[in-house]
PyMOL CGO cylinders between C-alpha atoms (Angstrom):
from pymol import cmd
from pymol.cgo import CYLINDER

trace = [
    CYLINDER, 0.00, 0.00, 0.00, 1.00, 3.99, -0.13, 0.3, 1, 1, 1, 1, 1, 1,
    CYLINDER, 1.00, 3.99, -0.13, 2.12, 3.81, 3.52, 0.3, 1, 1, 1, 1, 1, 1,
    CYLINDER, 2.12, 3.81, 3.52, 4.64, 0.63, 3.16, 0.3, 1, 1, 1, 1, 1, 1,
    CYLINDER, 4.64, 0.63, 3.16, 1.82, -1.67, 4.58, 0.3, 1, 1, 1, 1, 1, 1,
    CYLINDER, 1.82, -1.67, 4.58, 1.57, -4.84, 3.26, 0.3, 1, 1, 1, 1, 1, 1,
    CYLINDER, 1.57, -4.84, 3.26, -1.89, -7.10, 2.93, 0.3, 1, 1, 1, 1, 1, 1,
    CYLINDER, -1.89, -7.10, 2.93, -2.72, -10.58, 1.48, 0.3, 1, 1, 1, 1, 1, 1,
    CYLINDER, -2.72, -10.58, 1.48, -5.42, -11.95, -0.01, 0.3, 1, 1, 1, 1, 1, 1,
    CYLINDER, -5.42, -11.95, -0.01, -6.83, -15.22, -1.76, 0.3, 1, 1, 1, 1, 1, 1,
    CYLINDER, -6.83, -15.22, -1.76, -5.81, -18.71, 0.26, 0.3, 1, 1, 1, 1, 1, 1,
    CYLINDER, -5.81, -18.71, 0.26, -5.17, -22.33, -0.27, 0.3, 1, 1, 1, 1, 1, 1,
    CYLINDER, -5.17, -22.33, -0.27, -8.73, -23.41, -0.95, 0.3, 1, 1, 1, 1, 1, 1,
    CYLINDER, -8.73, -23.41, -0.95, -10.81, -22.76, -3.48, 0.3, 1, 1, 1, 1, 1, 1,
    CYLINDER, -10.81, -22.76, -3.48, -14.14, -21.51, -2.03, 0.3, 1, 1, 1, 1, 1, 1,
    CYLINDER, -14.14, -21.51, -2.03, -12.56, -18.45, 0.16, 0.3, 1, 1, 1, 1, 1, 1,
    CYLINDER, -12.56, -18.45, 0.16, -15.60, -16.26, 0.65, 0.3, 1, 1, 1, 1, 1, 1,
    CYLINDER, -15.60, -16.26, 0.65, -14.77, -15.11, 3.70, 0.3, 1, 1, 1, 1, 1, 1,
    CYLINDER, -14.77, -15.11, 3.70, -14.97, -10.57, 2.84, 0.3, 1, 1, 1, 1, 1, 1,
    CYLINDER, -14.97, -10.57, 2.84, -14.09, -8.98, -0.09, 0.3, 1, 1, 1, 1, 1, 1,
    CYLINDER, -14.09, -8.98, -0.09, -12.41, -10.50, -3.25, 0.3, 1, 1, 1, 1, 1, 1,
    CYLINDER, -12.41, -10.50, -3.25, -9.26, -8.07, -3.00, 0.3, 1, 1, 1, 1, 1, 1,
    CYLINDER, -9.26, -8.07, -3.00, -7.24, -10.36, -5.72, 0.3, 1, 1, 1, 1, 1, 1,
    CYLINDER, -7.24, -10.36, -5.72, -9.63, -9.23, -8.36, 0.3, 1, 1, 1, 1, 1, 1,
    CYLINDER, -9.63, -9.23, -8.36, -9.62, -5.68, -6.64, 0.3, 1, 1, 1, 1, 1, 1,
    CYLINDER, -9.62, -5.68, -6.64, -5.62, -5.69, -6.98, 0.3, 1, 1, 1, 1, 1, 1,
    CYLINDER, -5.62, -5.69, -6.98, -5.12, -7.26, -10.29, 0.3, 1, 1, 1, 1, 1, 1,
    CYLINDER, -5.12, -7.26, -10.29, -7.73, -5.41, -12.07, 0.3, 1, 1, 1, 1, 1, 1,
    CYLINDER, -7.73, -5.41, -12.07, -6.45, -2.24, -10.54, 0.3, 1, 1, 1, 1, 1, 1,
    CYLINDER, -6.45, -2.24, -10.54, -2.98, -2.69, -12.94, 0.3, 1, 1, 1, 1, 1, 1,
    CYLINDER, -2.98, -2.69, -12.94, -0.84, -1.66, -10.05, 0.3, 1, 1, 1, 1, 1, 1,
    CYLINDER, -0.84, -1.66, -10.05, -2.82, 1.99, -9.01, 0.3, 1, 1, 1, 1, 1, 1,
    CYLINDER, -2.82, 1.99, -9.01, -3.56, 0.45, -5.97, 0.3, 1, 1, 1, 1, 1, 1,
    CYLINDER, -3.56, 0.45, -5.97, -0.44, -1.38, -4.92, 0.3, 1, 1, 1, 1, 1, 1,
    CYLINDER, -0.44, -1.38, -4.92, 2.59, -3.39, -6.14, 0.3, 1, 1, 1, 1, 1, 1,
    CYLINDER, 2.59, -3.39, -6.14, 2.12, -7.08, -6.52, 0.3, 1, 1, 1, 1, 1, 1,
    CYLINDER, 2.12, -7.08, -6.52, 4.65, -8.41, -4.68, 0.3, 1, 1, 1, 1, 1, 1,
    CYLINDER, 4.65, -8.41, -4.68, 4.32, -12.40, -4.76, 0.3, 1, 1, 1, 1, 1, 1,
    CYLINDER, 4.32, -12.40, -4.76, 1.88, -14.55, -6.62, 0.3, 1, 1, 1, 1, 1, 1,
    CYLINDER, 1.88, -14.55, -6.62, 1.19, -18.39, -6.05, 0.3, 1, 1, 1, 1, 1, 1,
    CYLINDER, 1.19, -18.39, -6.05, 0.01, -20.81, -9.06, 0.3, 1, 1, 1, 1, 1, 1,
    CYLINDER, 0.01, -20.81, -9.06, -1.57, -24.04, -9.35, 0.3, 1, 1, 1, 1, 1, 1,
    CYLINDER, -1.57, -24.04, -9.35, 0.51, -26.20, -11.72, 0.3, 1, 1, 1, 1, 1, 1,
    CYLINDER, 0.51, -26.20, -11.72, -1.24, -29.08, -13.51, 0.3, 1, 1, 1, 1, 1, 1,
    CYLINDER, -1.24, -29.08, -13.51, 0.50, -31.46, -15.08, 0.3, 1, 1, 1, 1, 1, 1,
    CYLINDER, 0.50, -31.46, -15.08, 0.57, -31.56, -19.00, 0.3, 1, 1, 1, 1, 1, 1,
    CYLINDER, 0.57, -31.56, -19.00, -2.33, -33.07, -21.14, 0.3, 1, 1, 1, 1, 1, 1,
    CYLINDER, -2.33, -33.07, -21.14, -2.15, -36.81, -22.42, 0.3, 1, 1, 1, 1, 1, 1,
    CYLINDER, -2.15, -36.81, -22.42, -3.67, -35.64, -26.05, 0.3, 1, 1, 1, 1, 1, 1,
    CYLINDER, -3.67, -35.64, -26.05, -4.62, -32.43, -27.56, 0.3, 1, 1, 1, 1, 1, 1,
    CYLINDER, -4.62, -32.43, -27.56, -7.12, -32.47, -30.90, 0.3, 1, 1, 1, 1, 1, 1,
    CYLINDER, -7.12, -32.47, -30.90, -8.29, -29.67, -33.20, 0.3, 1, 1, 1, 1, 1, 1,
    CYLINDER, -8.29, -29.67, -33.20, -11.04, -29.78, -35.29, 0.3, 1, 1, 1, 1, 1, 1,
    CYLINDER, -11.04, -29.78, -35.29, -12.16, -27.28, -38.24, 0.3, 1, 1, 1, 1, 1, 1,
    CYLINDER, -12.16, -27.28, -38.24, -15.50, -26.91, -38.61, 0.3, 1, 1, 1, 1, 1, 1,
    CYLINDER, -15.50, -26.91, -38.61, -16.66, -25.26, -41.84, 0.3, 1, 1, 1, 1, 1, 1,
    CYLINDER, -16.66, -25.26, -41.84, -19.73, -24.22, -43.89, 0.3, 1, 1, 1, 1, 1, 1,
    CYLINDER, -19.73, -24.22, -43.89, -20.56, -21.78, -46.46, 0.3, 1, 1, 1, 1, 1, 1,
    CYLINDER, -20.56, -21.78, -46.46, -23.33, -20.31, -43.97, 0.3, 1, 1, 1, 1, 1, 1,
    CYLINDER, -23.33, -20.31, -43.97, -21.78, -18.66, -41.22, 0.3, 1, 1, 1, 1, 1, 1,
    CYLINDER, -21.78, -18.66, -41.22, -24.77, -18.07, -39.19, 0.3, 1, 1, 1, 1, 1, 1,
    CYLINDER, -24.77, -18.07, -39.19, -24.63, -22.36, -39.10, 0.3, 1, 1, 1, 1, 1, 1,
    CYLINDER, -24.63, -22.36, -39.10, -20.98, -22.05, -37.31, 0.3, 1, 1, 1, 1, 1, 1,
    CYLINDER, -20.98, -22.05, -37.31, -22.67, -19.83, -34.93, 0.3, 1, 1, 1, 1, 1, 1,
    CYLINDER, -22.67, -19.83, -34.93, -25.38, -22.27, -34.08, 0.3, 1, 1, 1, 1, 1, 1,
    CYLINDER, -25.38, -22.27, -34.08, -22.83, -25.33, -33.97, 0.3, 1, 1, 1, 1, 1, 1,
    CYLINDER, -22.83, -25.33, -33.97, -20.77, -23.58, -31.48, 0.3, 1, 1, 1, 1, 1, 1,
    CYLINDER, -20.77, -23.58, -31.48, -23.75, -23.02, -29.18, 0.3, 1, 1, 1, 1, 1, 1,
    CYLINDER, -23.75, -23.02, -29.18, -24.91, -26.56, -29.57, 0.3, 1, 1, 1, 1, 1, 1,
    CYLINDER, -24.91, -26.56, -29.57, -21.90, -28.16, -28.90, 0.3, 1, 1, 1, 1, 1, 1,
    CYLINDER, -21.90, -28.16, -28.90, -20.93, -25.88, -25.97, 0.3, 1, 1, 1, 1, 1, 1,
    CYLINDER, -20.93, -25.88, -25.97, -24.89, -27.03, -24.83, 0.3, 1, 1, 1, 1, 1, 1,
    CYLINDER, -24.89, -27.03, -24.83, -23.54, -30.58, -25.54, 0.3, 1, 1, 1, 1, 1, 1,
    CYLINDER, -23.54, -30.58, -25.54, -21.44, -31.23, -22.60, 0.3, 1, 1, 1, 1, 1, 1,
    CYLINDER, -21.44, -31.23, -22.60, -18.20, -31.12, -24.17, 0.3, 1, 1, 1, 1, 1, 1,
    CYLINDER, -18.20, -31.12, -24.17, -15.24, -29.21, -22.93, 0.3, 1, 1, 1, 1, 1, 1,
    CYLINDER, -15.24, -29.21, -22.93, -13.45, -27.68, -25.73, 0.3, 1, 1, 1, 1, 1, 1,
    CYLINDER, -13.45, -27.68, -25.73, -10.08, -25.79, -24.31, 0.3, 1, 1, 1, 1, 1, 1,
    CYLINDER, -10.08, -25.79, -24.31, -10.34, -23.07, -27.01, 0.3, 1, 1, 1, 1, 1, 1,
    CYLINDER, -10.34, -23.07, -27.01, -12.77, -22.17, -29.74, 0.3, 1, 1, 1, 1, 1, 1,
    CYLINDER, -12.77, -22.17, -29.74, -11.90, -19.27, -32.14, 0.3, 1, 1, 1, 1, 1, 1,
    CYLINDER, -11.90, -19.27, -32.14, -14.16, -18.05, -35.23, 0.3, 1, 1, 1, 1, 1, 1,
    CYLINDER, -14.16, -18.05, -35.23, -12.33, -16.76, -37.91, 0.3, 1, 1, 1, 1, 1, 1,
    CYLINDER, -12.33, -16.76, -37.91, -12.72, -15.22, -41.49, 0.3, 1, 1, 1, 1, 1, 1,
    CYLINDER, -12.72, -15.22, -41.49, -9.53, -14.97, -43.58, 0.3, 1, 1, 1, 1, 1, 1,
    CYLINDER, -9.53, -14.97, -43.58, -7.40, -14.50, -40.56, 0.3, 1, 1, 1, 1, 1, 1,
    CYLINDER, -7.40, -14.50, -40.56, -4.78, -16.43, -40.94, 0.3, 1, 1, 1, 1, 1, 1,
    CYLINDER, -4.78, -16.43, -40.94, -1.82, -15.76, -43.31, 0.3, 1, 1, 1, 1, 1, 1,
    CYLINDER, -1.82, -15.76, -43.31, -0.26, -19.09, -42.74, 0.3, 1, 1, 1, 1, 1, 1,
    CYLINDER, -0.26, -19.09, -42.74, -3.37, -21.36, -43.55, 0.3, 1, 1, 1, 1, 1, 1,
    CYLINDER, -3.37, -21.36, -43.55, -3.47, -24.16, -46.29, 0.3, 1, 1, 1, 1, 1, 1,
    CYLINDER, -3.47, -24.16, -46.29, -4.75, -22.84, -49.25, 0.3, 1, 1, 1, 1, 1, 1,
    CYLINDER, -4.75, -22.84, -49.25, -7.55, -25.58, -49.07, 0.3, 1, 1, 1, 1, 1, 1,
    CYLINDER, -7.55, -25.58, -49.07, -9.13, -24.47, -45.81, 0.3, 1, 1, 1, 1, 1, 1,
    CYLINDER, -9.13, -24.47, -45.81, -11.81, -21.99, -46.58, 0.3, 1, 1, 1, 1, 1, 1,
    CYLINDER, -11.81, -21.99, -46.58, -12.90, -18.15, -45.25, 0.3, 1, 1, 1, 1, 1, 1,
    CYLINDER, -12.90, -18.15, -45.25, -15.17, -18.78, -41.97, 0.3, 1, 1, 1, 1, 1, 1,
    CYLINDER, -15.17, -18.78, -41.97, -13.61, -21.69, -39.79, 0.3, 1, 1, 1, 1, 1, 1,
    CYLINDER, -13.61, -21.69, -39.79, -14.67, -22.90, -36.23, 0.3, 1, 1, 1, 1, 1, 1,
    CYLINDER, -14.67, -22.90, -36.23, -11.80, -23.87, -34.78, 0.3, 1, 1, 1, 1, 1, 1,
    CYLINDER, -11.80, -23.87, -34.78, -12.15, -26.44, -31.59, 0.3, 1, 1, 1, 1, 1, 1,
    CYLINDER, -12.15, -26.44, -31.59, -9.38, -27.53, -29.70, 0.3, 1, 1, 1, 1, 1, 1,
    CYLINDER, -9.38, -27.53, -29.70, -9.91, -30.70, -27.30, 0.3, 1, 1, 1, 1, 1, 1,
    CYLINDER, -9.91, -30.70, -27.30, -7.27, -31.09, -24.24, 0.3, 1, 1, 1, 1, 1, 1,
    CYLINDER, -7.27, -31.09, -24.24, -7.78, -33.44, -21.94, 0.3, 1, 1, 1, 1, 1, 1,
    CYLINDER, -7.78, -33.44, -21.94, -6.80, -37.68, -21.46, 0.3, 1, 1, 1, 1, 1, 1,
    CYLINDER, -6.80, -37.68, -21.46, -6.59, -39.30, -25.14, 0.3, 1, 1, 1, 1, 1, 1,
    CYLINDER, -6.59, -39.30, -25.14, -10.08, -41.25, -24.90, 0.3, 1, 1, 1, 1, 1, 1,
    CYLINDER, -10.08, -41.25, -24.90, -11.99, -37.86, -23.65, 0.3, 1, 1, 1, 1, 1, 1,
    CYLINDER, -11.99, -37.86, -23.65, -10.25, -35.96, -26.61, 0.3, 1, 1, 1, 1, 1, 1,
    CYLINDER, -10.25, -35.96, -26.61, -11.09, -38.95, -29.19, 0.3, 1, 1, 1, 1, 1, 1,
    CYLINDER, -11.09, -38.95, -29.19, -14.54, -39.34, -27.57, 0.3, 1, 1, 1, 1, 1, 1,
    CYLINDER, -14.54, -39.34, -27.57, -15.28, -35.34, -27.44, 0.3, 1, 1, 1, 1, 1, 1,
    CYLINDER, -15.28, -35.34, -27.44, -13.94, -35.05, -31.26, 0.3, 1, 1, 1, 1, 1, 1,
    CYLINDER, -13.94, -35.05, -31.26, -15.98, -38.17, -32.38, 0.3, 1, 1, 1, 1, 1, 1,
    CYLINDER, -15.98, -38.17, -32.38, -19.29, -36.14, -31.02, 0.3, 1, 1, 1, 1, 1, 1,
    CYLINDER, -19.29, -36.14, -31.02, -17.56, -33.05, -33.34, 0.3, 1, 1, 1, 1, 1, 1,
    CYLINDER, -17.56, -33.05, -33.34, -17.86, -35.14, -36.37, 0.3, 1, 1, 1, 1, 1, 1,
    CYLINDER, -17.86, -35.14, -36.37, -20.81, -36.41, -36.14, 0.3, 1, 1, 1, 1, 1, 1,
    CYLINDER, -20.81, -36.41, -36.14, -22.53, -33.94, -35.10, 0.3, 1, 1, 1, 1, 1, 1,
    CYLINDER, -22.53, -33.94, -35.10, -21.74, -31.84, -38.13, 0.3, 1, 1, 1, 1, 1, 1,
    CYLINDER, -21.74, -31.84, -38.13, -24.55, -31.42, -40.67, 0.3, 1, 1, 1, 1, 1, 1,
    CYLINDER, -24.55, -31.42, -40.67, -24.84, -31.91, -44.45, 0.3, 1, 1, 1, 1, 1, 1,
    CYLINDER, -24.84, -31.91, -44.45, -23.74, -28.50, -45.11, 0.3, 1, 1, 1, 1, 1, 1,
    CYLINDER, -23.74, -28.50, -45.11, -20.90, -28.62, -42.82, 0.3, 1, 1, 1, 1, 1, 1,
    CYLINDER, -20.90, -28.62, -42.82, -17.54, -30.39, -42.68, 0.3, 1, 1, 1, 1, 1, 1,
    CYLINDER, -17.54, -30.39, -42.68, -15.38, -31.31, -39.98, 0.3, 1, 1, 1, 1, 1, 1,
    CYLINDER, -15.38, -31.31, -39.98, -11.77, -31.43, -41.26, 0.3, 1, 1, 1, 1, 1, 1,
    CYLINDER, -11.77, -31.43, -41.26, -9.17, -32.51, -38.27, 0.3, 1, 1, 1, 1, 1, 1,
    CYLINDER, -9.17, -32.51, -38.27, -5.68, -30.71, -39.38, 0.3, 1, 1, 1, 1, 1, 1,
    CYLINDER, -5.68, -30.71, -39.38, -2.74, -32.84, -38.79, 0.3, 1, 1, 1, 1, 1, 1,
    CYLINDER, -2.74, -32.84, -38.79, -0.74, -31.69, -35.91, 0.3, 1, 1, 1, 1, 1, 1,
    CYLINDER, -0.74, -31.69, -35.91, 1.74, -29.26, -37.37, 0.3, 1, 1, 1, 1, 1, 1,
    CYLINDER, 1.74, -29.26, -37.37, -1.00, -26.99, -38.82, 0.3, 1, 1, 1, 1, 1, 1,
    CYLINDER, -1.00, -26.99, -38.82, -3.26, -27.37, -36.08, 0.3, 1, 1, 1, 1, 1, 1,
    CYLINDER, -3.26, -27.37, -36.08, -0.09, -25.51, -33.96, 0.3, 1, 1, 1, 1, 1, 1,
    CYLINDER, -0.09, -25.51, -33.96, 0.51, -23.34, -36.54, 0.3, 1, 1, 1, 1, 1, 1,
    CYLINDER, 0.51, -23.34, -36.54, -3.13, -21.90, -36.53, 0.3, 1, 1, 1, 1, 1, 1,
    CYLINDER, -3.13, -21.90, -36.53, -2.79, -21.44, -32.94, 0.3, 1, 1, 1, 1, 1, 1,
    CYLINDER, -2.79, -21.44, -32.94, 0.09, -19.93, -33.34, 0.3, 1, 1, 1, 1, 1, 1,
    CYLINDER, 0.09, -19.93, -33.34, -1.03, -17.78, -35.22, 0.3, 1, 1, 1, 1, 1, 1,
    CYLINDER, -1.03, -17.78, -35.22, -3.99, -17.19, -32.99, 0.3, 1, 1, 1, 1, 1, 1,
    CYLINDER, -3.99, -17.19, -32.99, -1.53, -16.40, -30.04, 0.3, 1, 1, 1, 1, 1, 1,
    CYLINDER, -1.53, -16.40, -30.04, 0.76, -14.14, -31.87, 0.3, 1, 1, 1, 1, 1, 1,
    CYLINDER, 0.76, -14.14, -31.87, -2.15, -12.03, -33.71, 0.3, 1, 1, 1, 1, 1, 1,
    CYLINDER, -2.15, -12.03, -33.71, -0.94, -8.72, -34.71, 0.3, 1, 1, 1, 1, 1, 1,
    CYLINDER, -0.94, -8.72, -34.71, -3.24, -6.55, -36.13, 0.3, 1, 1, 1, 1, 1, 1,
    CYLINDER, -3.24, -6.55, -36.13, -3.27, -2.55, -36.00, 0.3, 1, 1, 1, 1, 1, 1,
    CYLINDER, -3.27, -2.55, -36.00, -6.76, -3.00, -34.28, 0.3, 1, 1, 1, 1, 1, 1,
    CYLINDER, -6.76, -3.00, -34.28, -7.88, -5.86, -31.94, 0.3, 1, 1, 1, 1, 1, 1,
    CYLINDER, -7.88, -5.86, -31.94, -11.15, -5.34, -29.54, 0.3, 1, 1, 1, 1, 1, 1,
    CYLINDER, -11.15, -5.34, -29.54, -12.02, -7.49, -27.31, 0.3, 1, 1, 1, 1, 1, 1,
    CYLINDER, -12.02, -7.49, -27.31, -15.22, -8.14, -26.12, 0.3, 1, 1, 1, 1, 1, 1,
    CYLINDER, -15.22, -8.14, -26.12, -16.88, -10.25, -23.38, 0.3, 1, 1, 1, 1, 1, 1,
    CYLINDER, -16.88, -10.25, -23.38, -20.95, -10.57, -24.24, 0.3, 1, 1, 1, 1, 1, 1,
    CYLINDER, -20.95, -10.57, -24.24, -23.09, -13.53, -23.40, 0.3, 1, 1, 1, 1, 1, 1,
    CYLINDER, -23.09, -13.53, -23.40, -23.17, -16.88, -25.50, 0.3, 1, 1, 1, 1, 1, 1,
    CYLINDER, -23.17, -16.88, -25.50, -26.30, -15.75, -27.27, 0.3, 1, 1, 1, 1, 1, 1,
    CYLINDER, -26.30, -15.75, -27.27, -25.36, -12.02, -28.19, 0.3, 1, 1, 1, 1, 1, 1,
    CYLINDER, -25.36, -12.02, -28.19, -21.99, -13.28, -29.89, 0.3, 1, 1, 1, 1, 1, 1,
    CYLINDER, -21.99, -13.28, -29.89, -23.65, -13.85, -33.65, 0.3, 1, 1, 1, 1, 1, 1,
    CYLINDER, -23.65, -13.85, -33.65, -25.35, -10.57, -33.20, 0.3, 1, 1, 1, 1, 1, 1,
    CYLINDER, -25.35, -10.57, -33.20, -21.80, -8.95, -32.07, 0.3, 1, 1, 1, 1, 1, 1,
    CYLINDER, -21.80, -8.95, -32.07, -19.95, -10.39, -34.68, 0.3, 1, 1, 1, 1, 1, 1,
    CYLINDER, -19.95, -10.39, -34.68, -21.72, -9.66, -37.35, 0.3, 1, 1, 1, 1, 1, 1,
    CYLINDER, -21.72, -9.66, -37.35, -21.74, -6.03, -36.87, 0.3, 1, 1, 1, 1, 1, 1,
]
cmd.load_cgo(trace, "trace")
């Protein structure tokens, strides 16, 4: 704090309730209301598998709806990104608007969550499943998008066609 004080917040367990939520205070402060002076992290071990799945269609309103239905599914995709002619770096055979699912977890819950992916997929879709160099490369590319304007926007599940298409 301003006077030399120090506090602490947050604790071992998950469900600390007890007051305030000062770690959210502090870190979404950006340092005007003190210095962060030691942080503590959970460290999970890595994944057994990882899986990505392109989902395309020709109607991008349908990529919409598939997201919704198969985040209504169950399933616990680690990353899901919507893109139109993003990526620099993509095969010349993947097409404009691409759903891009990512599936990280033990290697029967990634096969089993990416079967439900490609079956799920209707006639006017297709689910294409990159091989594993340009699946990382898209993410990549993902991670290290530069772009002289980026917005980013937090809106609920059912506002995000609406959002994106304006």
């Amino acid at each position: 704090h301003p006077d030399g004080t120090e506090s602490k917040s947050g604790g071992k367990v998950v469900k600390n309730v007890a007051g305030y939520d000062l770690n959210k205070l502090y870190i979404g402060s950006y340092g005007t209301l003190g210095i962060i002076t030691e942080l503590t992290f959970k460290l999970r071990p890595l994944p057994d598998s990882s899986s990505t799945v392109l989902i395309t269609s020709q109607d991008r309103p349908a990529l919409f709806q598939f997201a919704k239905q198969l985040l209504s599914a169950g399933l616990q995709p680690a990353s899901m990104f919507l893109t139109h002619r993003l990526f620099k770096s993509s095969p010349s055979n993947w097409p404009d608007d691409v759903l891009l699912t990512r599936f990280i977890d033990n290697e029967a819950a990634v096969e089993h969550q990416v079967g439900w992916v490609v079956k799920a997929v209707d006639r006017n879709s297709r689910a294409i499943k990159p091989g594993d160099d340009q699946a990382a490369q898209a993410w990549a590319d993902i991670a290290d998008f530069n772009a002289p304007l980026v917005i980013r926007l937090s809106v609920p599940i059912a506002a995000v066609q609406e959002v994106f298409e304006k």
